[in-house]
MARPA-349759 format. One record per residue (C-alpha): x, y, z; residue number from 1. Coordinates in Angstrom, 3 decimals, always signed. Example, Ala and Ser with C-alpha at 12.3 -4.5 7.8 and 13.67 -1.06 7.14 Angstrom:
BEGIN
{site {+12.300 -4.500 +7.800} 1}
{site {+13.670 -1.060 +7.140} 2}
END
This chain:
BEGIN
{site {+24.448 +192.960 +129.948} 1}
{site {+24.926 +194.783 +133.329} 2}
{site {+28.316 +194.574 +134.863} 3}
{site {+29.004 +194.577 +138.132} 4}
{site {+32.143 +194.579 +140.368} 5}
{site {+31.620 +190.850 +140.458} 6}
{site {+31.260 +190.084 +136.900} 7}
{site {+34.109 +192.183 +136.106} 8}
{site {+36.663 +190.718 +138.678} 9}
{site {+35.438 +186.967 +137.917} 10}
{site {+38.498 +186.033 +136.195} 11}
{site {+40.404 +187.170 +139.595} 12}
{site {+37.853 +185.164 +141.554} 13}
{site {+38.162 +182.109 +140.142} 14}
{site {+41.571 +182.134 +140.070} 15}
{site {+42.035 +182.852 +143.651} 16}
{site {+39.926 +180.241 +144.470} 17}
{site {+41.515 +178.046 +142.581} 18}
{site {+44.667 +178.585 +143.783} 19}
{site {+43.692 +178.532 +147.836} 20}
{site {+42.395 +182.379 +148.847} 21}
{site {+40.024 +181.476 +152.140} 22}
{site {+36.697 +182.019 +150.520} 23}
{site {+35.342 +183.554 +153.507} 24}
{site {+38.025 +186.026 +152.981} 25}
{site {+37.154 +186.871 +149.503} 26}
{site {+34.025 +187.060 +150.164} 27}
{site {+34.412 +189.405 +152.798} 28}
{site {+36.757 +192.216 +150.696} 29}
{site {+34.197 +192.179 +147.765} 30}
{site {+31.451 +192.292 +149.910} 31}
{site {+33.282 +195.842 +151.601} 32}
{site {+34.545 +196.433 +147.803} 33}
{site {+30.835 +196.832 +146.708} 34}
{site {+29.909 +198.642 +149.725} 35}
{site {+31.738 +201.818 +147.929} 36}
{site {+31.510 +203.964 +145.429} 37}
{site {+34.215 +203.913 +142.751} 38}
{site {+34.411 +206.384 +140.122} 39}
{site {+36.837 +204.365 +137.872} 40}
{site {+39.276 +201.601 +137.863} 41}
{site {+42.091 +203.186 +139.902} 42}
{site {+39.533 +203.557 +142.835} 43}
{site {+38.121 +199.568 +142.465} 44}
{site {+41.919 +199.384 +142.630} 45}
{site {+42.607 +201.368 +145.731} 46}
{site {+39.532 +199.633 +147.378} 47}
{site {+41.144 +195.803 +146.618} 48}
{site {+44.503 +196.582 +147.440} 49}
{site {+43.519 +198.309 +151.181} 50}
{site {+40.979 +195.685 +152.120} 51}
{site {+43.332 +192.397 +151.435} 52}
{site {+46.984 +194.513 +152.826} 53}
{site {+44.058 +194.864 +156.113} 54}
{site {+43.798 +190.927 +155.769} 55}
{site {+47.555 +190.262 +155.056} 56}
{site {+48.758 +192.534 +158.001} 57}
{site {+46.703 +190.138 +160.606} 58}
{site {+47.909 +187.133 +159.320} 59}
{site {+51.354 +188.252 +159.631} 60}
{site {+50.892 +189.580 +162.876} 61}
{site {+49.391 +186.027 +163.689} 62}
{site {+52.047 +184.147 +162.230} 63}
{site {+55.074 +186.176 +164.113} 64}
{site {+53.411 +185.089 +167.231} 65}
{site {+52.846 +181.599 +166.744} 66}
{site {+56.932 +181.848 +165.577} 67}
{site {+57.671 +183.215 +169.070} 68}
{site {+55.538 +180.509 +171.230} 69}
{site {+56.927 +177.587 +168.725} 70}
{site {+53.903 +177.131 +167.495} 71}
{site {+55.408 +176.107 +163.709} 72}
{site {+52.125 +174.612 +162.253} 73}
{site {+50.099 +177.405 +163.122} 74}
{site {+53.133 +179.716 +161.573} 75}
{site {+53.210 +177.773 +158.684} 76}
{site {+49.406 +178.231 +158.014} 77}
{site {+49.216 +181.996 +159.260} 78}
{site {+52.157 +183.251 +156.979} 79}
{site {+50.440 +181.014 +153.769} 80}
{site {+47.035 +182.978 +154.428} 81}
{site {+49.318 +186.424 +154.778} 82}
{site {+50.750 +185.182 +151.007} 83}
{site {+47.638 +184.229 +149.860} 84}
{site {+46.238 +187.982 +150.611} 85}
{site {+49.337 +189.369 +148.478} 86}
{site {+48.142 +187.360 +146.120} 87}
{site {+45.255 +188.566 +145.596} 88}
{site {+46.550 +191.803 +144.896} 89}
{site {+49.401 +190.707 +142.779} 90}
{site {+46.247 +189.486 +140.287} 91}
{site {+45.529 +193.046 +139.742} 92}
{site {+47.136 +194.848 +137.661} 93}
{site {+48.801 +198.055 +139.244} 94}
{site {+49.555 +201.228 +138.484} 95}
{site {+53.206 +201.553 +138.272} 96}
{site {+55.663 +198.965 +138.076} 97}
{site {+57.543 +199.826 +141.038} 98}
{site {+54.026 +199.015 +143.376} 99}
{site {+53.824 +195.384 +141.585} 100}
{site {+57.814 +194.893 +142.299} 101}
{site {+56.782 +195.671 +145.963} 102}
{site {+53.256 +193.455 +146.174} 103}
{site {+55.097 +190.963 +144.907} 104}
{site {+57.950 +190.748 +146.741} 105}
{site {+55.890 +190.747 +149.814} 106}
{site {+53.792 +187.621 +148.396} 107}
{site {+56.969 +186.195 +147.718} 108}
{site {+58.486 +186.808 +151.391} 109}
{site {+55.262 +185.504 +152.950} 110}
{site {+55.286 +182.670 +151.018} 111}
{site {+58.919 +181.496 +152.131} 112}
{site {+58.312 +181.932 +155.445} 113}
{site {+54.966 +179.766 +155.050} 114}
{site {+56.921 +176.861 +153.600} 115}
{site {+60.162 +177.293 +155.819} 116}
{site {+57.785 +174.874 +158.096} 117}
{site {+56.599 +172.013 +155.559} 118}
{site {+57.525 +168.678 +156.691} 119}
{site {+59.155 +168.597 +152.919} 120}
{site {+62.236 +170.919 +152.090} 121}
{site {+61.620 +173.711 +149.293} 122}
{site {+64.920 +174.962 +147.917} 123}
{site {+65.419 +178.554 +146.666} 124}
{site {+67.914 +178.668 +143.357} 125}
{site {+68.914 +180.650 +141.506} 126}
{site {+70.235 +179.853 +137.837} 127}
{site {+72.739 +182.160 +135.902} 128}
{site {+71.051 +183.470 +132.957} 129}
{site {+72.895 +185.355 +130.491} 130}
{site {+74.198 +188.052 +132.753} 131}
{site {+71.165 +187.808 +134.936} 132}
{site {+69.579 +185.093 +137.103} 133}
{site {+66.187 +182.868 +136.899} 134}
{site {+65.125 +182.467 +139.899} 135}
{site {+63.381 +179.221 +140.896} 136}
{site {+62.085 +176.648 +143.950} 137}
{site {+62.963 +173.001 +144.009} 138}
{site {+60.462 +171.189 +146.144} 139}
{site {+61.942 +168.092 +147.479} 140}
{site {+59.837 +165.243 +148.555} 141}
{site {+60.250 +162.837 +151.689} 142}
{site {+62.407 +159.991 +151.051} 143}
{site {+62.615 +156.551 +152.282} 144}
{site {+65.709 +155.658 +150.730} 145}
{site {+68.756 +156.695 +149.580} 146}
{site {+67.094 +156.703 +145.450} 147}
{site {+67.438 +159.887 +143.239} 148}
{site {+64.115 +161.438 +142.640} 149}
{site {+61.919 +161.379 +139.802} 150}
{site {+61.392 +165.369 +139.127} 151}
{site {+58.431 +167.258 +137.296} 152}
{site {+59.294 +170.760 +136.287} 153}
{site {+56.249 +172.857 +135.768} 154}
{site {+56.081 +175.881 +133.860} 155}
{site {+54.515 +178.858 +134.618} 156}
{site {+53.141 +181.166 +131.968} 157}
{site {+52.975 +185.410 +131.468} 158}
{site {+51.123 +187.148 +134.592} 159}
{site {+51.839 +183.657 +136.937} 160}
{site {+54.610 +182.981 +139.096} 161}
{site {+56.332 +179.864 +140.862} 162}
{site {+54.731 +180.910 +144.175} 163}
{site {+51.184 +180.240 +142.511} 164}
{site {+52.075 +176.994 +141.260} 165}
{site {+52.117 +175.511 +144.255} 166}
{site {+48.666 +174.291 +144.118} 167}
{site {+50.312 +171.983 +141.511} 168}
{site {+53.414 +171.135 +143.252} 169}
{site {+51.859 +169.656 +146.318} 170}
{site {+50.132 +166.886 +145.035} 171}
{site {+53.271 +165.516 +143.482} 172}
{site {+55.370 +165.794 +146.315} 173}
{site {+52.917 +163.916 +148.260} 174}
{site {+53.551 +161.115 +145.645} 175}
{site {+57.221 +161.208 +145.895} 176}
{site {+58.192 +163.105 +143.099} 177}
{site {+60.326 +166.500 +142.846} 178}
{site {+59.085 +169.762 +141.544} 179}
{site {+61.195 +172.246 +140.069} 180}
{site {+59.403 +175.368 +138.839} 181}
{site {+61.058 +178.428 +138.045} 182}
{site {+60.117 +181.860 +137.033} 183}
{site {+60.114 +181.833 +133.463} 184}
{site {+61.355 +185.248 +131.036} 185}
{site {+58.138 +187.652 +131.683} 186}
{site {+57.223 +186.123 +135.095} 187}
{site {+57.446 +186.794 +138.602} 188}
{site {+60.374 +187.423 +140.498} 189}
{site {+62.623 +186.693 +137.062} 190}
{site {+60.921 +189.481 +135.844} 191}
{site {+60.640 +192.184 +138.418} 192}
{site {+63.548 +190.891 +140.208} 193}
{site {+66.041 +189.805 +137.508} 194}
{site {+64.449 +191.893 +134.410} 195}
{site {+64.528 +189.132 +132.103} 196}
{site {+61.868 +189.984 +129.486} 197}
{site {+59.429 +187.073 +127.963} 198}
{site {+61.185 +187.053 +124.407} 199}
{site {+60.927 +183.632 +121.983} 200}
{site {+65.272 +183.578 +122.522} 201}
{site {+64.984 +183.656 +126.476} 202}
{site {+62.089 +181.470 +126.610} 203}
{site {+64.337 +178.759 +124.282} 204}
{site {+66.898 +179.183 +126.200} 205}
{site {+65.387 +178.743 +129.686} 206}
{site {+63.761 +175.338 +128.405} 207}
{site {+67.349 +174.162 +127.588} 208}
{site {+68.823 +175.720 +130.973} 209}
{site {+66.479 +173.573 +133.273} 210}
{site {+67.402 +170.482 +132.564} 211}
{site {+70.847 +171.208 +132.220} 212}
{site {+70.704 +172.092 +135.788} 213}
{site {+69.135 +168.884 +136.915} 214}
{site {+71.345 +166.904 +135.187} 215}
{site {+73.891 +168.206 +137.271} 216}
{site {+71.952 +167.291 +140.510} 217}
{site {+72.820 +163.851 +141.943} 218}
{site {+69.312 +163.881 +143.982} 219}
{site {+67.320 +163.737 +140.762} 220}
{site {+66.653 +161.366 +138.544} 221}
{site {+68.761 +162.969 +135.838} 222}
{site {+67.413 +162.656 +131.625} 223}
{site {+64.057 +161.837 +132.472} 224}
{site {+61.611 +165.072 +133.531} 225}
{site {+58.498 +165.139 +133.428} 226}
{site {+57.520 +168.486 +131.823} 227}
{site {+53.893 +170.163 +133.548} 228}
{site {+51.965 +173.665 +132.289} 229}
{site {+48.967 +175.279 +132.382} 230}
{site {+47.467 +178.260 +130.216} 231}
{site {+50.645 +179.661 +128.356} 232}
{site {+52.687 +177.371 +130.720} 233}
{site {+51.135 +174.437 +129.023} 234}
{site {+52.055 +175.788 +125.965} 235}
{site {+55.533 +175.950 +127.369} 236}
{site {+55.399 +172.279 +128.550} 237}
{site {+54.442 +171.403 +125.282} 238}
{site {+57.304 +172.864 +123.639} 239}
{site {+59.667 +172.137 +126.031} 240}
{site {+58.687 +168.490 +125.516} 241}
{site {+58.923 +168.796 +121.548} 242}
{site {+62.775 +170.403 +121.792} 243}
{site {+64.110 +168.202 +123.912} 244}
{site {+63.893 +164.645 +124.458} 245}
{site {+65.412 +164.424 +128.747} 246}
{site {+61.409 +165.463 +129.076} 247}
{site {+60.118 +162.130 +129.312} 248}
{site {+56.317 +162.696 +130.131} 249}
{site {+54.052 +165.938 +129.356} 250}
{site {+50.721 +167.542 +131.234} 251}
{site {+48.937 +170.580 +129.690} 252}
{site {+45.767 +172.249 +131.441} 253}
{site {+43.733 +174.421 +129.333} 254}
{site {+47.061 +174.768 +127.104} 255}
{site {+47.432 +178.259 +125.132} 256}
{site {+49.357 +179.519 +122.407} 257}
{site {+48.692 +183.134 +122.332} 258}
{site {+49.131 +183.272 +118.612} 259}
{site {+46.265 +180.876 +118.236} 260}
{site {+43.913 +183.623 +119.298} 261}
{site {+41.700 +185.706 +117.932} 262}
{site {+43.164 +189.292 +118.640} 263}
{site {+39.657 +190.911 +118.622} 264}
{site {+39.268 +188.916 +122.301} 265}
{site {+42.771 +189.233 +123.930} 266}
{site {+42.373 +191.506 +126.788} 267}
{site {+43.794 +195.098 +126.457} 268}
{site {+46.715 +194.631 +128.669} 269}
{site {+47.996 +191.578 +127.334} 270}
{site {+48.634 +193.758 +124.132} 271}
{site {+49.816 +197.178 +125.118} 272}
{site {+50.342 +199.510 +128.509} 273}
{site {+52.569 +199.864 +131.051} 274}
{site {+52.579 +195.982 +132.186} 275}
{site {+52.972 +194.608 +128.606} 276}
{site {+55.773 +196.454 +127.684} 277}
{site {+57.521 +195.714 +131.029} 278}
{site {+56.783 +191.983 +130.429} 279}
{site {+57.946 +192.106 +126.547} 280}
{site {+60.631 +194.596 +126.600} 281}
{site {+57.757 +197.207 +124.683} 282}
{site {+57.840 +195.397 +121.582} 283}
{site {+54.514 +196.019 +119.486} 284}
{site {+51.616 +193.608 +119.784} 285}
{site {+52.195 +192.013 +116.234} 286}
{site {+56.180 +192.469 +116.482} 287}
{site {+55.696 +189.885 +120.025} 288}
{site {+52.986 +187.597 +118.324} 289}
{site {+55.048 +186.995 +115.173} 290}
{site {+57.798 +185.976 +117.385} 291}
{site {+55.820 +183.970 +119.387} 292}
{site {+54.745 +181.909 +116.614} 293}
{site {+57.882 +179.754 +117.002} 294}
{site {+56.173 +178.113 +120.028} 295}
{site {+53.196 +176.550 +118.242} 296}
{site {+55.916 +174.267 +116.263} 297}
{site {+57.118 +171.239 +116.772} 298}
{site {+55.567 +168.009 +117.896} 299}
{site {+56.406 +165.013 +121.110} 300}
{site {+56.832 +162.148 +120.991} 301}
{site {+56.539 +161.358 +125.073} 302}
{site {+53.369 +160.133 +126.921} 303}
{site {+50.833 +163.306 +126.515} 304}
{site {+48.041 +164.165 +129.120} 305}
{site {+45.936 +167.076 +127.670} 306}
{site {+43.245 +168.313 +129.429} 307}
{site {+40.806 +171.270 +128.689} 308}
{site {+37.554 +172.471 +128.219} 309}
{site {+34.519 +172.455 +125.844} 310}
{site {+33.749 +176.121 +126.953} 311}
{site {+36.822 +177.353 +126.680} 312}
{site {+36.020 +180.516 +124.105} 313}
{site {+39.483 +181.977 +124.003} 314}
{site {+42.018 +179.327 +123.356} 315}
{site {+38.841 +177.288 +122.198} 316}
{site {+38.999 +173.694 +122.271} 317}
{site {+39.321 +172.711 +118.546} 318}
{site {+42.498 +175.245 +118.091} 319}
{site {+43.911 +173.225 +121.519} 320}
{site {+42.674 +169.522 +120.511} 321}
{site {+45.568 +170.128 +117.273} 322}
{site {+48.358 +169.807 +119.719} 323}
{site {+46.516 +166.090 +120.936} 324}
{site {+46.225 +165.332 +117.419} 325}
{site {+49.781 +166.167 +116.601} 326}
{site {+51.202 +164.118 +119.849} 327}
{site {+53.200 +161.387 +118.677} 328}
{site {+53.185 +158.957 +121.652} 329}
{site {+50.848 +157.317 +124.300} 330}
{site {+48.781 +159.977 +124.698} 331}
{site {+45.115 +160.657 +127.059} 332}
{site {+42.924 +162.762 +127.626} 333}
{site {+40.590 +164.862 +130.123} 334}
{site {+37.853 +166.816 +128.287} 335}
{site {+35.593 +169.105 +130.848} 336}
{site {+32.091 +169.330 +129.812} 337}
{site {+30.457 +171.320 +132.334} 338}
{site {+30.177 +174.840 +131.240} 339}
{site {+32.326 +177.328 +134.012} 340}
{site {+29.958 +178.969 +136.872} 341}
{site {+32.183 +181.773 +137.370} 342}
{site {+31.850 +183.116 +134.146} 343}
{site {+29.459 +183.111 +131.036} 344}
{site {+29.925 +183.397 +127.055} 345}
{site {+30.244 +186.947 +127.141} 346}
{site {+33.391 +187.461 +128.781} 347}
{site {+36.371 +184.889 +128.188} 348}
{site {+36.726 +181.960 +129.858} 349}
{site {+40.053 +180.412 +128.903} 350}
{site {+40.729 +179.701 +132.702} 351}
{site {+37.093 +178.968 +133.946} 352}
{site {+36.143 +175.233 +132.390} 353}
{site {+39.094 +173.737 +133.849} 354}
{site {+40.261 +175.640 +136.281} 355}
{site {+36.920 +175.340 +138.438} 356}
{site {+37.938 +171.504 +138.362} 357}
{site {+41.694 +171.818 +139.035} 358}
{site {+40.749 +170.150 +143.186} 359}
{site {+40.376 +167.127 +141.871} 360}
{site {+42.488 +167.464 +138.323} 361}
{site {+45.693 +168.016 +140.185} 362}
{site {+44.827 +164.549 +141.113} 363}
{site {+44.270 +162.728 +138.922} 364}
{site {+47.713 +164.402 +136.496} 365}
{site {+50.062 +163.842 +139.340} 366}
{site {+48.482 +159.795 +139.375} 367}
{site {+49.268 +159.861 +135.526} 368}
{site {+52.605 +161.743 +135.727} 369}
{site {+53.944 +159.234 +138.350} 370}
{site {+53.402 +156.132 +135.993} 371}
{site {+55.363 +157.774 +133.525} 372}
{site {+58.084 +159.524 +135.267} 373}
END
């Protein structure tokens, strides 16, 4: 097979579209990405990261100015495009932790000022976590009364963040419903910020720590949470759901337990390097799978909507259709057939069969969530 610059970064395309990168802008950087030569991965590196900081720089620039004339809307859209570039570089693995602390945290800082101008209110917390803090966003729908709100908490898995997720929020906000996602152990700003490591102990802990908090609230609808993941997030979902019984409703996208895989497959950096051991707290590949076991037990007993792929060829569909099987309640699901255009059978494609469907998934889970919340 002949790889290309493409066919290398499809993962990162398909994510990014996914997620809400202009396509005319991606388009655009790999198209002047090609158009060089690049002697190894640092340069392909160097090339992505100057072309979208090019991108994010105008938007910015476009977005400060439509602040100063009052032009909010415009703002609002200008500073998510500027976020949306960081983004794209926060996919990417970096050299050196200290340049993915800063990508990051302008992602993050572009994103705020993006949804400073929703018509909806997005809440910045931040929850005391051993002697450290998880830091999370509670997206607040419109009301029309004075009624606590249902709430959805999605989880976000290892190499996401809550700023990503919002693809997901959105579409139950619209319906009414709160969101509260936070960055779990081994994610996002939790991680770079906070230095909470993704450990089986933190992990149980921040699935108790959640709710806890929202019981607490009295603008949620408190013992009742609907409980929302995709890739290792759904496997968080899923296990949040099976330890505790205030999640009242479950969603998993292309679930994964990352013990269920076959360790010939998983990707280099998911098992060793700079960004693993800053993630896991440099435990050794076997030491962090063994541990990670713990999350593949348990079953719910809630309303279940699983959804996945036939193509998926990394957490492949049979090893995922167990957790269906092992639901205990009313329980549907959403199996994609059509085989993923951004990718092929030689390259995994865990993310691919449903993520390429996740415009109209998003959906159709928020319709299902919101008769069981």
């Amino acid at each position: 097979m002949e790889w290309t610059i493409r066919s290398i970064l499809n993962p990162v395309i398909t994510r990014l579209l996914v997620y809400g990168v202009n396509p005319i802008d991606l388009e655009y950087v790999l198209t002047r990405v090609e158009g060089k030569n690049h002697i190894n991965s640092r340069s392909l590196e160097k090339s992505w990261f100057e072309e979208w900081e090019k991108k994010a720089e105008k938007y910015e620039s476009l977005g400060k100015s439509a602040e100063i004339h009052g032009n909010y809307l415009s703002a609002r859209e200008y500073f998510f495009h500027a976020a949306q570039c960081w983004y794209a570089v926060f996919l990417i693995n970096l050299s050196g932790i200290s340049e993915k602390k800063r990508v990051y945290g302008m992602y993050r800082d572009c994103y705020r000022k993006s949804v400073q101008y929703l018509e909806t209110k997005v809440e910045c917390i931040e929850l005391s976590f051993q002697d450290k803090n998880l830091f999370c966003y509670l997206h607040h729908p419109k009301k029309s009364n004075n009624l606590k709100s249902p709430c959805v908490i999605i989880y976000s898995g290892l190499g996401s963040c809550k700023e990503e997720m919002h693809t997901l929020a959105m579409p139950l906000v619209e319906r009414g419903i709160a969101v509260f996602i936070a960055d779990m152990p081994g994610n996002g700003e939790s991680l770079l910020m906070g230095d909470i490591k993704c450990t089986a102990n933190n992990l149980s802990s921040a699935f108790s720590l959640i709710p806890d908090y929202l019981d607490k609230r009295d603008d949620i609808k408190n013992r009742a949470y609907g409980a929302y993941g995709l890739c290792m997030g759904g496997g968080y979902a899923y296990k949040a759901s099976s330890m505790d019984s205030r999640h009242s409703s479950c969603v998993t996208l292309f679930p994964l337990f990352i013990t269920q895989v076959d360790k010939n497959i998983t990707p280099q950096w998911m098992k060793k390097g700079e960004w693993y051991d800053f993630q896991t707290g440099g435990k050794a590949a076997d030491e962090f799978l063994n541990e990670m076991s713990i999350l593949a037990q348990g079953t719910i007993n809630c309303p279940y909507l699983f959804v996945h792929g036939k193509h998926d060829n990394w957490m492949t569909f049979e090893k995922a259709e167990k957790l269906y099987e092992m639901a205990q309640g009313v329980k549907e699901q959403i199996i994609i057939e059509e085989e993923p255009v951004f990718s092929n059978s030689q390259v995994v494609t865990h993310t691919m069969p449903v993520g390429e469907q996740i415009h109209w998934i998003k959906h159709t889970a928020a319709d299902w969530m919101l008769r069981y919340i």
